[in-house]
C-alpha positions in Angstrom: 20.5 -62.9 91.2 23.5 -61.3 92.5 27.4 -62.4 91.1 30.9 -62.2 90.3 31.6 -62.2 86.4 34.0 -64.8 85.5 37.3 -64.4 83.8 35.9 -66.0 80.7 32.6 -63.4 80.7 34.8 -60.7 81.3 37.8 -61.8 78.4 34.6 -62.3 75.9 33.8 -58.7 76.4 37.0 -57.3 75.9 37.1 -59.3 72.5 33.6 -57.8 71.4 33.0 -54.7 73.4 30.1 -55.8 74.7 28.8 -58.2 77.6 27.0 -61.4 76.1 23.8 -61.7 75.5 22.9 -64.6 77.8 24.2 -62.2 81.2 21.9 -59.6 79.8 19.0 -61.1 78.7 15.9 -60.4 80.7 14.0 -57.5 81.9 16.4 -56.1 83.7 20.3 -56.2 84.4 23.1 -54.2 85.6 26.4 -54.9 85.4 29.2 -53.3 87.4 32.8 -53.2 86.7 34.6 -51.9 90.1 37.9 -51.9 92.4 37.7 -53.6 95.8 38.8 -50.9 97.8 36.2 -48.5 96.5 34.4 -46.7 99.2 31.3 -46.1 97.1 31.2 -49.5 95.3 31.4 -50.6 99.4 27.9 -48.9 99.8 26.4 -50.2 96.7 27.0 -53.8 97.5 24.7 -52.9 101.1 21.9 -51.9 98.5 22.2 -54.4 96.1 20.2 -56.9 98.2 17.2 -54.4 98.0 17.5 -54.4 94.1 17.2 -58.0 94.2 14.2 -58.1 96.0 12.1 -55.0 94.8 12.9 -55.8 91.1 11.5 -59.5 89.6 14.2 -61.3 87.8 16.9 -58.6 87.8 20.3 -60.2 87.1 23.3 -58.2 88.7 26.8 -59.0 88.3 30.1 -57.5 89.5 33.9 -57.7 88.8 36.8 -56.3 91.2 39.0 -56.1 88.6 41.9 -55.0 90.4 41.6 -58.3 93.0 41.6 -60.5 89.9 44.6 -62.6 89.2 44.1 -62.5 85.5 43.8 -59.2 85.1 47.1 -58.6 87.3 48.7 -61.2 85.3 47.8 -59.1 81.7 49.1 -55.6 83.3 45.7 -54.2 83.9 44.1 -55.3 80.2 40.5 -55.0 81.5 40.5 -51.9 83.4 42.1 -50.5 80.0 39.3 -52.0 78.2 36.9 -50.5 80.9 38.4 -47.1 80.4 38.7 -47.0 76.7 35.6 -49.4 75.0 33.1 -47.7 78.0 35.5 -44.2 78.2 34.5 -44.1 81.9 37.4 -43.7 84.4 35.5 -43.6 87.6 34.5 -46.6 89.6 31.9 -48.3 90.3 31.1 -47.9 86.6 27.3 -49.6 86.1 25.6 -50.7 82.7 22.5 -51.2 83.0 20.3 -53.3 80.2 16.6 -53.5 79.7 15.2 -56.2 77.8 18.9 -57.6 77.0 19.7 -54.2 75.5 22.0 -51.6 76.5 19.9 -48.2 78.1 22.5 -46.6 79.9 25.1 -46.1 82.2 26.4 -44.1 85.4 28.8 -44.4 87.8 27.8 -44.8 91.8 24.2 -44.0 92.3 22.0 -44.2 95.4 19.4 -46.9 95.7 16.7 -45.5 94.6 18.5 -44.1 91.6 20.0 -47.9 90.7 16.0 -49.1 91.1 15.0 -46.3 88.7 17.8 -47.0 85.7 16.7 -50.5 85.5 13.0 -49.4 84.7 11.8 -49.7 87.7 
């Protein structure tokens, strides 16, 4: 499953640092906090289709933050929270969860390297 975070999943983790339980859950998730106009989170999105299919039951979701009216509305709140909570200033920035736990983190990464973070 491949999709956007909502404005409610992304305000509940700016409130408690962490994304909830029920996006993560699973044995494997990523999530991936990005701009639009990103050239590398461009090349990730062509990949992410493959992740889907070589990995069963992977959940992947995504936010462009800076195409989000609410976060344009609250002078760039999330991408502070981004920055700050996850102190990671480069984009795409990827969590990546095993077993509804955090594991670790990077920022873009080629296919095979995004297969291999999830446990795969």
């Amino acid at each position: 499953m491949i999709r956007k975070l909502t404005e409610a999943e992304c305000r509940a983790a700016m409130e408690t640092g962490e994304f909830g339980a029920g996006l993560v859950s699973g044995p494997a998730a990523a999530i991936i906090l990005t701009q639009s106009w990103c050239p590398q989170w461009a090349a990730m999105k062509t990949y992410l289709p493959k992740v889907e299919t070589a990995i069963d039951a992977v959940r992947l979701y995504y936010v462009e933050y800076d195409i989000e009216r609410w976060e344009s509305l609250e002078n760039d709140a999330f991408m502070f929270f981004k920055e700050t909570t996850y102190r990671n200033r480069d984009i795409p920035y990827v969590r990546y969860y095993r077993d509804g736990v955090f594991s670790r983190d990077s920022n873009y990464i080629s296919l095979d390297g995004f297969k291999s973070r999830l446990g795969t």
